[in-house]
PDB file of N, H, CA, C and O in Angstrom:
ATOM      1  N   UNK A   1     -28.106  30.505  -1.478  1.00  0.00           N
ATOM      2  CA  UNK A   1     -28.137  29.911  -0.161  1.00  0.00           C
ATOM      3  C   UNK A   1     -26.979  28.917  -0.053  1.00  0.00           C
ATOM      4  O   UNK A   1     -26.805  28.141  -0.992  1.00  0.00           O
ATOM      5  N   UNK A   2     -26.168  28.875   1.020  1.00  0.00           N
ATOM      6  H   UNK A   2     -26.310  29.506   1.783  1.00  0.00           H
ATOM      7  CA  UNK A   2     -25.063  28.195   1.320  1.00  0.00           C
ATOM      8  C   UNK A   2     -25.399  26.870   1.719  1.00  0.00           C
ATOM      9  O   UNK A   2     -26.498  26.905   2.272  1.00  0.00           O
ATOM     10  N   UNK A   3     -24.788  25.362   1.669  1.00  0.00           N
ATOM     11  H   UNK A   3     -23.895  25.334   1.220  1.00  0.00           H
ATOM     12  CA  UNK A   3     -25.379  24.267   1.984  1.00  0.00           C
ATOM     13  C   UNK A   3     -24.079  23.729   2.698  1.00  0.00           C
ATOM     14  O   UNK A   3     -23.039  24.068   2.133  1.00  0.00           O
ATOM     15  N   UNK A   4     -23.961  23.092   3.631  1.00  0.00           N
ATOM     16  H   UNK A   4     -24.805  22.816   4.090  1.00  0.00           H
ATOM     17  CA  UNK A   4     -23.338  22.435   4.816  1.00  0.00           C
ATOM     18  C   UNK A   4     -23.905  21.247   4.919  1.00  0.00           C
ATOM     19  O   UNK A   4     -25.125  21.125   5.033  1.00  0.00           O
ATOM     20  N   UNK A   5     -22.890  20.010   4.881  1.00  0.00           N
ATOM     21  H   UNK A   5     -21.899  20.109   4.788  1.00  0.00           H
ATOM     22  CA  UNK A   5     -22.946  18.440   5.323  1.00  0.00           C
ATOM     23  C   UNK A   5     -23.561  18.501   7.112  1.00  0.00           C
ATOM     24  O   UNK A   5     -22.901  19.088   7.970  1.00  0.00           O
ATOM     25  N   UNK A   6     -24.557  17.976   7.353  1.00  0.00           N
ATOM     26  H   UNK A   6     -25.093  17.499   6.657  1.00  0.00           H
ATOM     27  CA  UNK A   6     -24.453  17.485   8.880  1.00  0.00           C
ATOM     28  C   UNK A   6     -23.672  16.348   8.932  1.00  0.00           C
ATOM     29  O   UNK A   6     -23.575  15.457   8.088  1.00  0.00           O
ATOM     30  N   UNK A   7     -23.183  16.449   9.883  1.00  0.00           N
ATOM     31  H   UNK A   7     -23.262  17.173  10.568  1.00  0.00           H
ATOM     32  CA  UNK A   7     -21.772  15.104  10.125  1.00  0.00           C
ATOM     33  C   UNK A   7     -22.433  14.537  11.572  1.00  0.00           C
ATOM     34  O   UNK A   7     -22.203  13.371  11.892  1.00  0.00           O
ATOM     35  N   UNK A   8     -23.398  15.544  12.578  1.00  0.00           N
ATOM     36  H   UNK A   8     -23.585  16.491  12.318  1.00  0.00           H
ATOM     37  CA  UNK A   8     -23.546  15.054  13.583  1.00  0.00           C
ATOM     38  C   UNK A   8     -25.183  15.226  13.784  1.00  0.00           C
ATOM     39  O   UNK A   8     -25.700  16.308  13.505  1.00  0.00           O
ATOM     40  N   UNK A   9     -25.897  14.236  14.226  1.00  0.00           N
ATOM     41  H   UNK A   9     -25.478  13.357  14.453  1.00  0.00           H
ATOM     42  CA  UNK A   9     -27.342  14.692  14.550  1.00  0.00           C
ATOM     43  C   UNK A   9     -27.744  15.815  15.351  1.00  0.00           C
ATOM     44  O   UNK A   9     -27.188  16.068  16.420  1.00  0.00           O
ATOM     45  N   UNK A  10     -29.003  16.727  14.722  1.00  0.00           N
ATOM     46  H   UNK A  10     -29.454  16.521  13.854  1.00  0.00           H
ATOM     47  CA  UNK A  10     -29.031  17.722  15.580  1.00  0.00           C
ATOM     48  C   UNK A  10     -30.483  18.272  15.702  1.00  0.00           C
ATOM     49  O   UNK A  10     -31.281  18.009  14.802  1.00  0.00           O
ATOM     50  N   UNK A  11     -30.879  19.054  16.817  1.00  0.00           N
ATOM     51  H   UNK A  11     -30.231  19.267  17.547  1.00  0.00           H
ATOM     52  CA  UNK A  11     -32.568  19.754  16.575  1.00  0.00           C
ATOM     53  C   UNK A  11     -31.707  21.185  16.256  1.00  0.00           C
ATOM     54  O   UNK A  11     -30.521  21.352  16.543  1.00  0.00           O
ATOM     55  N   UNK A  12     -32.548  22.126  15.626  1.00  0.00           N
ATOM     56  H   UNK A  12     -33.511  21.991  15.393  1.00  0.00           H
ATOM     57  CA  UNK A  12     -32.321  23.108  15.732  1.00  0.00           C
ATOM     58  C   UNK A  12     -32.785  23.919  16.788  1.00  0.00           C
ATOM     59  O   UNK A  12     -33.933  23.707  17.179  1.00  0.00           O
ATOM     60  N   UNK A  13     -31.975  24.999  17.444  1.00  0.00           N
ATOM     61  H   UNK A  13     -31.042  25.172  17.126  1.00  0.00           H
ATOM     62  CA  UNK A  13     -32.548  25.456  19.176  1.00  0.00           C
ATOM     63  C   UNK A  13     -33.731  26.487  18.117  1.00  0.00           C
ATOM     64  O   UNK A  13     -34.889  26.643  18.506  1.00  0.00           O
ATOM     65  N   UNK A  14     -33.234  27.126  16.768  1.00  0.00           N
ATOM     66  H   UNK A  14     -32.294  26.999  16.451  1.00  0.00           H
ATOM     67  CA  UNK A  14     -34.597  28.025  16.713  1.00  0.00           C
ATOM     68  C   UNK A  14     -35.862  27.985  15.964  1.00  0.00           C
ATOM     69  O   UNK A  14     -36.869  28.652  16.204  1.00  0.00           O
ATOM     70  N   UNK A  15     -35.573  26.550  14.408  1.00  0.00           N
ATOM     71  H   UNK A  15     -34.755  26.008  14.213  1.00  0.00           H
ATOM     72  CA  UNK A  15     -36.960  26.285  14.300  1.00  0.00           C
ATOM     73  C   UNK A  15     -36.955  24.775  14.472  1.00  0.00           C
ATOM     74  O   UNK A  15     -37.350  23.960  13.638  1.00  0.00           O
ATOM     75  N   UNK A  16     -36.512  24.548  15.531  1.00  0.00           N
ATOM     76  H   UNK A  16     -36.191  25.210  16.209  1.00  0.00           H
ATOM     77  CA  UNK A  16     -36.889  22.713  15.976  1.00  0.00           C
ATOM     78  C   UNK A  16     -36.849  21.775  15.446  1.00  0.00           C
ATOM     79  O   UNK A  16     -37.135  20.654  15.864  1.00  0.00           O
ATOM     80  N   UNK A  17     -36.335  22.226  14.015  1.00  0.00           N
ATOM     81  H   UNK A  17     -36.102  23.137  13.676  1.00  0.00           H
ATOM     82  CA  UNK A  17     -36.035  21.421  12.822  1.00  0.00           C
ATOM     83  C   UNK A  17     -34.995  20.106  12.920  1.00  0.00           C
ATOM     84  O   UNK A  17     -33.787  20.343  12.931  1.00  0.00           O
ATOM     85  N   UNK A  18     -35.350  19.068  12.972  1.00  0.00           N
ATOM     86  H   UNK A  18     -36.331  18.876  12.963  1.00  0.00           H
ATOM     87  CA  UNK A  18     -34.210  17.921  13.456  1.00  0.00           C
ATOM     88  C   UNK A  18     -33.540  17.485  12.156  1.00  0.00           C
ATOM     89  O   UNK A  18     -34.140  17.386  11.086  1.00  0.00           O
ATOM     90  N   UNK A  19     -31.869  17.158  12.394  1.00  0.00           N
ATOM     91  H   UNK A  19     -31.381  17.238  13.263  1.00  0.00           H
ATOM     92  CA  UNK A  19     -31.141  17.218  10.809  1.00  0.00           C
ATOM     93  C   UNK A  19     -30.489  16.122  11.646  1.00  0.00           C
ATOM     94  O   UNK A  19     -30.064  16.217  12.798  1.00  0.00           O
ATOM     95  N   UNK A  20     -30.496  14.989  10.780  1.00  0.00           N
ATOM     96  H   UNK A  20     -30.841  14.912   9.845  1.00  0.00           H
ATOM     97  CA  UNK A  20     -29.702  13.443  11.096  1.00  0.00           C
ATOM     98  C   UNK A  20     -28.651  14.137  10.130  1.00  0.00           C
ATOM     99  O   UNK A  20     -28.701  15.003   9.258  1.00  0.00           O
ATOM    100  N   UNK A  21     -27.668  13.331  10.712  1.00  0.00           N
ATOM    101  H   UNK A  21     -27.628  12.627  11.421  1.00  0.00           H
ATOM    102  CA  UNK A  21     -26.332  13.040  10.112  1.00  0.00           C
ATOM    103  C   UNK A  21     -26.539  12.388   8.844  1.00  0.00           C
ATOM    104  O   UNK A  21     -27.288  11.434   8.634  1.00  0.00           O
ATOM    105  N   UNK A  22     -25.339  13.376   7.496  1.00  0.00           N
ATOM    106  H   UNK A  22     -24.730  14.151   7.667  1.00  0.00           H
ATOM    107  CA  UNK A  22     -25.481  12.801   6.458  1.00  0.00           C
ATOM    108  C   UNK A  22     -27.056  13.715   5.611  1.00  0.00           C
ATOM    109  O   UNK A  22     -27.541  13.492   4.502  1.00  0.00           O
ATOM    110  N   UNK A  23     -27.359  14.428   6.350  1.00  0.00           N
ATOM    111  H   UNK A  23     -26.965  14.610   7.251  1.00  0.00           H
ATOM    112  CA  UNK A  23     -28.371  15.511   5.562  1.00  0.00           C
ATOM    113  C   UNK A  23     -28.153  16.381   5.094  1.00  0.00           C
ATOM    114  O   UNK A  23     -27.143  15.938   4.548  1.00  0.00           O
ATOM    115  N   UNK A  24     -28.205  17.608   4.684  1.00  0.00           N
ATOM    116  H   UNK A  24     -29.026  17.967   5.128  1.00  0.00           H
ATOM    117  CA  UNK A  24     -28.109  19.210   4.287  1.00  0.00           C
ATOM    118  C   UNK A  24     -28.794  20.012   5.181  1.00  0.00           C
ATOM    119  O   UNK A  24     -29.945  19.805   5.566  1.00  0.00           O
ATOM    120  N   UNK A  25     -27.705  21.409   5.679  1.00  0.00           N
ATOM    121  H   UNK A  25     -26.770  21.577   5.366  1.00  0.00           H
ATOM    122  CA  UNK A  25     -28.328  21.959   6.007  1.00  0.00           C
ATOM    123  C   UNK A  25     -28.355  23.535   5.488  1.00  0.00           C
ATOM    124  O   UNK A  25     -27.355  24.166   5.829  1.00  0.00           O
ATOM    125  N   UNK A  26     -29.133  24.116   4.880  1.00  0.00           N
ATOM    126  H   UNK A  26     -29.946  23.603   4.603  1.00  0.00           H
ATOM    127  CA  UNK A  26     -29.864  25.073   4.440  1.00  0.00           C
ATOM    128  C   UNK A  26     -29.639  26.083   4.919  1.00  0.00           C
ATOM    129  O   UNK A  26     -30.452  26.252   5.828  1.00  0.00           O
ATOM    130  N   UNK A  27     -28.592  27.369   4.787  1.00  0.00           N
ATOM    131  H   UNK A  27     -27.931  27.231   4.049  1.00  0.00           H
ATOM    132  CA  UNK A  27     -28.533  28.895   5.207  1.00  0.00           C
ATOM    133  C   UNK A  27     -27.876  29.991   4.860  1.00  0.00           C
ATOM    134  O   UNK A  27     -26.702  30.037   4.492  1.00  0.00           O
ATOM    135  N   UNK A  28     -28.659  30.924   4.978  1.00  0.00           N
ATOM    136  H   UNK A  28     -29.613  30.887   5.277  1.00  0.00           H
ATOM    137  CA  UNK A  28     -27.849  32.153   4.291  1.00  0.00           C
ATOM    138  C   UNK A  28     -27.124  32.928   5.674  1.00  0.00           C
ATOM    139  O   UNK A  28     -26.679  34.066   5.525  1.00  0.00           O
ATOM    140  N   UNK A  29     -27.048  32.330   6.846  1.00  0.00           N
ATOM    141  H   UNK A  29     -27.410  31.406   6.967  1.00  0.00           H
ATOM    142  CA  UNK A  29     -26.899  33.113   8.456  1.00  0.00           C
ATOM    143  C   UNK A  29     -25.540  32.621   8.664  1.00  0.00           C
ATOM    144  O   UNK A  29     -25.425  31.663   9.428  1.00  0.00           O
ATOM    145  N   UNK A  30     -24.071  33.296   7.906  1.00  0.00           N
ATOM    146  H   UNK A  30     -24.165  34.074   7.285  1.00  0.00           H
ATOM    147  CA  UNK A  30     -23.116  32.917   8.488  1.00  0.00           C
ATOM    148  C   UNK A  30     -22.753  32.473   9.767  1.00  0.00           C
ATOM    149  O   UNK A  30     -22.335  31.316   9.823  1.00  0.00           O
ATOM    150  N   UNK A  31     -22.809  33.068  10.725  1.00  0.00           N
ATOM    151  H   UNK A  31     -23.149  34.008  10.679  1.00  0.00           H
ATOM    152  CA  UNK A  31     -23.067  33.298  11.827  1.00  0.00           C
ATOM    153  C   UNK A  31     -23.244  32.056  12.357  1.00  0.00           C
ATOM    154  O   UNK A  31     -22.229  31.471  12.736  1.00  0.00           O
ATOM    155  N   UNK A  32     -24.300  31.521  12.469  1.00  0.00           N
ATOM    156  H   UNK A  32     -25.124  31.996  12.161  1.00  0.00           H
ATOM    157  CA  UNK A  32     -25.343  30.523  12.464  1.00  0.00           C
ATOM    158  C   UNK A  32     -24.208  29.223  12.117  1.00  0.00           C
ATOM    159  O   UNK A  32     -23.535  28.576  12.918  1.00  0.00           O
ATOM    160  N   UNK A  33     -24.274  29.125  10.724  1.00  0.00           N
ATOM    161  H   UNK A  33     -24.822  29.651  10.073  1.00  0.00           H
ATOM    162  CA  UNK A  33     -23.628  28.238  10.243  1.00  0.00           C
ATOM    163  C   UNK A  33     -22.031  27.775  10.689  1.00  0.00           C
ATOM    164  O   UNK A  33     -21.409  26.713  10.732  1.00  0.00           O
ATOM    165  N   UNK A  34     -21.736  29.286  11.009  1.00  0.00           N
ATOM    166  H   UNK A  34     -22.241  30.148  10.975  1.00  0.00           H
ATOM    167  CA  UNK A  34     -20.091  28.722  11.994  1.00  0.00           C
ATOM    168  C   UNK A  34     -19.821  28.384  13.508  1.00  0.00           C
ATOM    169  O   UNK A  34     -18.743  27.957  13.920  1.00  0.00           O
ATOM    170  N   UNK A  35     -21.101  28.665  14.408  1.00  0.00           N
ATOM    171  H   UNK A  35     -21.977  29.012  14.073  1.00  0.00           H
ATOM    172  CA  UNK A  35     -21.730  28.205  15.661  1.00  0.00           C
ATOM    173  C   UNK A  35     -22.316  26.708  15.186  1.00  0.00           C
ATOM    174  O   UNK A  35     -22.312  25.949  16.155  1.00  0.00           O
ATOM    175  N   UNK A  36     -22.565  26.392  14.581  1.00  0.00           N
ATOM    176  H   UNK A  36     -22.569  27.009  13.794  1.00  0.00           H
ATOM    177  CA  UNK A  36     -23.014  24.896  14.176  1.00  0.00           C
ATOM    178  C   UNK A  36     -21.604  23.931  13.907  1.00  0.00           C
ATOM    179  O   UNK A  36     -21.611  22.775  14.331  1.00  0.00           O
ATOM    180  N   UNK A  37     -20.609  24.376  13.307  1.00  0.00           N
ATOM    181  H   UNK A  37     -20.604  25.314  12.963  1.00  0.00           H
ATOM    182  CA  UNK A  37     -19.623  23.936  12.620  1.00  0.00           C
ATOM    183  C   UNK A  37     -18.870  24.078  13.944  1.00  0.00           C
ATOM    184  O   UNK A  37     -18.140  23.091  13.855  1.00  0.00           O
ATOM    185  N   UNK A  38     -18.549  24.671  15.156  1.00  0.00           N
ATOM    186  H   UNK A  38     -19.142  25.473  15.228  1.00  0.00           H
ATOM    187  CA  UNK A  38     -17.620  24.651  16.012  1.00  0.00           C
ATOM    188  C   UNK A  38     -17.982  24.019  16.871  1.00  0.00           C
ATOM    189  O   UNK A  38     -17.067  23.567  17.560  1.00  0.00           O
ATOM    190  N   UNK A  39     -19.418  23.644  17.305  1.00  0.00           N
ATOM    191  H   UNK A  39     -20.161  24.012  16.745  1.00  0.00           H
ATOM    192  CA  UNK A  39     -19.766  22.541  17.607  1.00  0.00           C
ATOM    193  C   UNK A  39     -20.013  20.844  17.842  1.00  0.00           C
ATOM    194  O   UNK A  39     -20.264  19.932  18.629  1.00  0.00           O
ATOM    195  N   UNK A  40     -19.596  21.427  15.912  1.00  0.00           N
ATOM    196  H   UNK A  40     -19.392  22.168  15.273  1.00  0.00           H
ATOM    197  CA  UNK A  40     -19.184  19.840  15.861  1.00  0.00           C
ATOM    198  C   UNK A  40     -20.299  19.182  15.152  1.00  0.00           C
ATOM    199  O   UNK A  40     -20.362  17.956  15.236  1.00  0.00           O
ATOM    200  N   UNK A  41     -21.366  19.943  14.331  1.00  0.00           N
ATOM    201  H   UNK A  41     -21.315  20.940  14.263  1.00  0.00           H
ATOM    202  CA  UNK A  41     -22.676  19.391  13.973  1.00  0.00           C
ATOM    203  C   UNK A  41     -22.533  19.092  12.433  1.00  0.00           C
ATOM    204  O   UNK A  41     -22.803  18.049  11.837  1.00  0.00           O
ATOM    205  N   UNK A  42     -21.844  20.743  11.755  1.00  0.00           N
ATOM    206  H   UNK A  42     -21.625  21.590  12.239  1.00  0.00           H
ATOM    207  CA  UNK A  42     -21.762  20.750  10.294  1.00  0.00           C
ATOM    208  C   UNK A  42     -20.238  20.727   9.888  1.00  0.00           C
ATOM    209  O   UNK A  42     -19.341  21.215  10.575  1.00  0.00           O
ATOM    210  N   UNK A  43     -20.047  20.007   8.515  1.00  0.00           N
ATOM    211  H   UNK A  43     -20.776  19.610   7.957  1.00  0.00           H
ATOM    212  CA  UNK A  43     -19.081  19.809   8.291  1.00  0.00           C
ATOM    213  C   UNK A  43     -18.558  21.399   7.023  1.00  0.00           C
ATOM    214  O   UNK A  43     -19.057  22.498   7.266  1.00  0.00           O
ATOM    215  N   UNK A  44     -17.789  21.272   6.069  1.00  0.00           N
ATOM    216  H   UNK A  44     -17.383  20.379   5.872  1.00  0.00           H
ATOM    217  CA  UNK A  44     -17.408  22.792   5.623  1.00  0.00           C
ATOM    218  C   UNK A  44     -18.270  23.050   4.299  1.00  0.00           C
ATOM    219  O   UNK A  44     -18.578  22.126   3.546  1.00  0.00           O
ATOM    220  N   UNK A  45     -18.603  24.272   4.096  1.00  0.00           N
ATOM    221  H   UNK A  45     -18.352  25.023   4.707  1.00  0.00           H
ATOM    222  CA  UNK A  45     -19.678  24.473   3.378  1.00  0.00           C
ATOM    223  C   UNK A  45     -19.444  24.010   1.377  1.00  0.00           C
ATOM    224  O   UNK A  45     -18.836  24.561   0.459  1.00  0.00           O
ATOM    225  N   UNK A  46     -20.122  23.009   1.460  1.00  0.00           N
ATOM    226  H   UNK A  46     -20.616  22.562   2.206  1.00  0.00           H
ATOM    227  CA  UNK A  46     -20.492  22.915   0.176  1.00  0.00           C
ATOM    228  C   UNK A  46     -20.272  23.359  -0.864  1.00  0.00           C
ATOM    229  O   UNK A  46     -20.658  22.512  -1.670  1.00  0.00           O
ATOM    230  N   UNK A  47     -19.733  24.493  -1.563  1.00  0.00           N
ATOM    231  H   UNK A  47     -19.420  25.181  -0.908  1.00  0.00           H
ATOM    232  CA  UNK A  47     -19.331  25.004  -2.996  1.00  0.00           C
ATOM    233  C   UNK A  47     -20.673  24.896  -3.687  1.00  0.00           C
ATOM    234  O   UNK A  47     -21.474  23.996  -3.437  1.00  0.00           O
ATOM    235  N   UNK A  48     -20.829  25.628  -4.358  1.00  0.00           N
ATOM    236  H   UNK A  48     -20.178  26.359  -4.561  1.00  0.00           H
ATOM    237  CA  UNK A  48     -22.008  25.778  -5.442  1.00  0.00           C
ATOM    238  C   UNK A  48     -21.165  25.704  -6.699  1.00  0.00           C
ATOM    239  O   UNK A  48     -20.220  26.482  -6.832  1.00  0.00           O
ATOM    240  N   UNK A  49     -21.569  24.472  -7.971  1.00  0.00           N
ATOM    241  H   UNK A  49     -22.336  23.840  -7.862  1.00  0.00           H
ATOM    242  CA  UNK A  49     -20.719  24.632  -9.031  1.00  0.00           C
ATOM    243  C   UNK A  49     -21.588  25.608  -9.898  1.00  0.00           C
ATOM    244  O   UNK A  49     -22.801  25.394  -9.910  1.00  0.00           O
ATOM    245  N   UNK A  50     -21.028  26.785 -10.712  1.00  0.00           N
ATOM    246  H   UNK A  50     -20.043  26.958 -10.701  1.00  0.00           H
ATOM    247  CA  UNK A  50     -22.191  27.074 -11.546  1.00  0.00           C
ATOM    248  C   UNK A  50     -21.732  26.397 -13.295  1.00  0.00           C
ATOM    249  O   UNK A  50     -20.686  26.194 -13.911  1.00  0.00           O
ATOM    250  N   UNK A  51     -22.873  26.273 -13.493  1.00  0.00           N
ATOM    251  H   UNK A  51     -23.723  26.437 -12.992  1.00  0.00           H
ATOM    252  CA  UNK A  51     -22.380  26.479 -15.385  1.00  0.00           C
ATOM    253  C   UNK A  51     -22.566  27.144 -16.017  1.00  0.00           C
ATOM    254  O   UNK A  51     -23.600  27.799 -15.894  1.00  0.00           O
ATOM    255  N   UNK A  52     -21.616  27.402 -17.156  1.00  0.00           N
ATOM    256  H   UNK A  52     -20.775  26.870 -17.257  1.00  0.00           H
ATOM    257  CA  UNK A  52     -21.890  28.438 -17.830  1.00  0.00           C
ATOM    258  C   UNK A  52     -22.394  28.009 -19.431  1.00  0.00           C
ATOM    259  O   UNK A  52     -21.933  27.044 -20.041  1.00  0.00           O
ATOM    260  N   UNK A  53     -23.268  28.792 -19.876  1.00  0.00           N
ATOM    261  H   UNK A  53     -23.642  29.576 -19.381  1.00  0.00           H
ATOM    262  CA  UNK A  53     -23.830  28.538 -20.944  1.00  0.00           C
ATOM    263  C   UNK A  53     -23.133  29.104 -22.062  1.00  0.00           C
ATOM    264  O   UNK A  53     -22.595  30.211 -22.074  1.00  0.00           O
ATOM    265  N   UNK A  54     -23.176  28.312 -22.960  1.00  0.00           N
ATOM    266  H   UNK A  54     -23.614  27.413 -22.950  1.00  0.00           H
ATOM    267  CA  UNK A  54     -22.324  28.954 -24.057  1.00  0.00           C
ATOM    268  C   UNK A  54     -23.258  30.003 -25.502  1.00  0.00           C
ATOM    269  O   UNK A  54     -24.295  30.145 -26.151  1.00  0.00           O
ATOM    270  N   UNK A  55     -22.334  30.317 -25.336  1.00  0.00           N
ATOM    271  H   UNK A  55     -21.492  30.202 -24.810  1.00  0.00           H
ATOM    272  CA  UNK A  55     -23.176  31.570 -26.557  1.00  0.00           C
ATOM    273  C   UNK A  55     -23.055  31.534 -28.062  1.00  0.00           C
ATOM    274  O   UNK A  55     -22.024  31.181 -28.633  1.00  0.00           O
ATOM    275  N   UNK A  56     -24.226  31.940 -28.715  1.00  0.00           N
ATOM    276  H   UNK A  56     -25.064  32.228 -28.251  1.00  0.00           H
ATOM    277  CA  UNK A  56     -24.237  31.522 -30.148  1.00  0.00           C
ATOM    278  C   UNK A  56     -25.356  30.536 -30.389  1.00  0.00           C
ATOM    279  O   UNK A  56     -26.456  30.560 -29.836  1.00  0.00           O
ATOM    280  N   UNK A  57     -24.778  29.353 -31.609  1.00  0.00           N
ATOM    281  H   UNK A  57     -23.884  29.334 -32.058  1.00  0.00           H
ATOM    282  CA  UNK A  57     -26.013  28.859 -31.993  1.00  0.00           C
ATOM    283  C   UNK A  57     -25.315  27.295 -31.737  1.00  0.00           C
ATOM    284  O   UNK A  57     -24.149  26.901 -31.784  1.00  0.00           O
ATOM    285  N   UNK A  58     -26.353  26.753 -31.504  1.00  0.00           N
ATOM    286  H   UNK A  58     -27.300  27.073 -31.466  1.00  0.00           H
ATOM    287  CA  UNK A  58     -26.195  25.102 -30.917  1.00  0.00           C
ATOM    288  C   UNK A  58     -25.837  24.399 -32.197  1.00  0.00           C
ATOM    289  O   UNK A  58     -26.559  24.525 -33.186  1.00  0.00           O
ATOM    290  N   UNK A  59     -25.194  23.965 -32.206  1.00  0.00           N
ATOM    291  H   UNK A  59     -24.608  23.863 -31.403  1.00  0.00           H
ATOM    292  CA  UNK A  59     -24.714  23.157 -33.289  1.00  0.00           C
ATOM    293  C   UNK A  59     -25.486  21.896 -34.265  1.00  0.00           C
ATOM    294  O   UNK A  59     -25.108  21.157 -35.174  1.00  0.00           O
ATOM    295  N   UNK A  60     -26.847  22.127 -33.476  1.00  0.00           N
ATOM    296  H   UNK A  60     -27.155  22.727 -32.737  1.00  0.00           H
ATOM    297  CA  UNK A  60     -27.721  21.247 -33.522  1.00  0.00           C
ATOM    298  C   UNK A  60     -28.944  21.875 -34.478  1.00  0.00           C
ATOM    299  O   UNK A  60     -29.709  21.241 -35.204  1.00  0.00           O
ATOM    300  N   UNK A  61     -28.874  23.623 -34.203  1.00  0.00           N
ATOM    301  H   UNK A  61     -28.252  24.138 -33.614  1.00  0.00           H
ATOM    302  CA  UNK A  61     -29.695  24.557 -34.924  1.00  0.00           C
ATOM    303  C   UNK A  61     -29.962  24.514 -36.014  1.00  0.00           C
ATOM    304  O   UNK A  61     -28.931  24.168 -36.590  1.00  0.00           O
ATOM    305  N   UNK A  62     -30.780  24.661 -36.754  1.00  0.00           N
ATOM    306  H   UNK A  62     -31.618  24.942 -36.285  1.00  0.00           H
ATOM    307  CA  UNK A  62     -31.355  24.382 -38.490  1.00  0.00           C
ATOM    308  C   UNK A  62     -30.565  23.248 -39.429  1.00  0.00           C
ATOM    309  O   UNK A  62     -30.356  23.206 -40.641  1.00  0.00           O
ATOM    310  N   UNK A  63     -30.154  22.175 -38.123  1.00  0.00           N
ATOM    311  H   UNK A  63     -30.324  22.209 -37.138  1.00  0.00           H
ATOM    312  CA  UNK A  63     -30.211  20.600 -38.766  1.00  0.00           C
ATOM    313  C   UNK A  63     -31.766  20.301 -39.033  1.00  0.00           C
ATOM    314  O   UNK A  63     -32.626  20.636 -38.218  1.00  0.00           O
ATOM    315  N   UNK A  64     -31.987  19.807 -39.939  1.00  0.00           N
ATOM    316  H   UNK A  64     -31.288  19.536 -40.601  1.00  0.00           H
ATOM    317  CA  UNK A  64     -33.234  18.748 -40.347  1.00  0.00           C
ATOM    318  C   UNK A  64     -33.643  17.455 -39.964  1.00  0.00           C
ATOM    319  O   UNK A  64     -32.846  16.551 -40.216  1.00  0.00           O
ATOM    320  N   UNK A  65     -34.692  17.164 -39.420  1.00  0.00           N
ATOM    321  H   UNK A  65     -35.339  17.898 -39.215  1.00  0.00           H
ATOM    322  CA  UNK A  65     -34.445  16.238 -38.712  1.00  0.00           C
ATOM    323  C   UNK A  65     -35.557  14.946 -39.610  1.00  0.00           C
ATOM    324  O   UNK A  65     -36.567  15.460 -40.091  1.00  0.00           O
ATOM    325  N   UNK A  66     -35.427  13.521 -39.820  1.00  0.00           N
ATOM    326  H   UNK A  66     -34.606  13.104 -39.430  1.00  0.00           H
ATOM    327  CA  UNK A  66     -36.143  12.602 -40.599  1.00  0.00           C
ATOM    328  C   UNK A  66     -37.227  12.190 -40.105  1.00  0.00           C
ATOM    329  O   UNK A  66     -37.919  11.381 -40.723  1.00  0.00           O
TER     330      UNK A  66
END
């Protein structure tokens, strides 16, 4: 799911949902999300960082512990 800054207070016209400025807003509806943004409501979408896990054995593995 994609996440967008509100920059401007807003209701939503389809689930009435009210988003103050300085909140998140929540969507997978491109569409949606770039009718919000030309408006003037949401600011540019958020980035998702991922991490990546590393592979093998933790360096921490069959230490003994006191």
């Amino acid at each position: 799911m994609k996440q967008y800054p509100v920059i401007n207070d807003f209701i939503d016209k389809f689930t009435k949902e009210y988003y103050p400025k300085g909140s998140m807003y929540f969507t997978n509806d491109a569409e949606r999300a770039e009718e919000l943004q030309q408006k003037g409501f949401l600011g540019d979408e958020i980035k998702q960082t991922t991490t990546k896990k590393g592979k093998g054995k933790n360096v921490d593995d069959g230490r003994e512990t006191e």
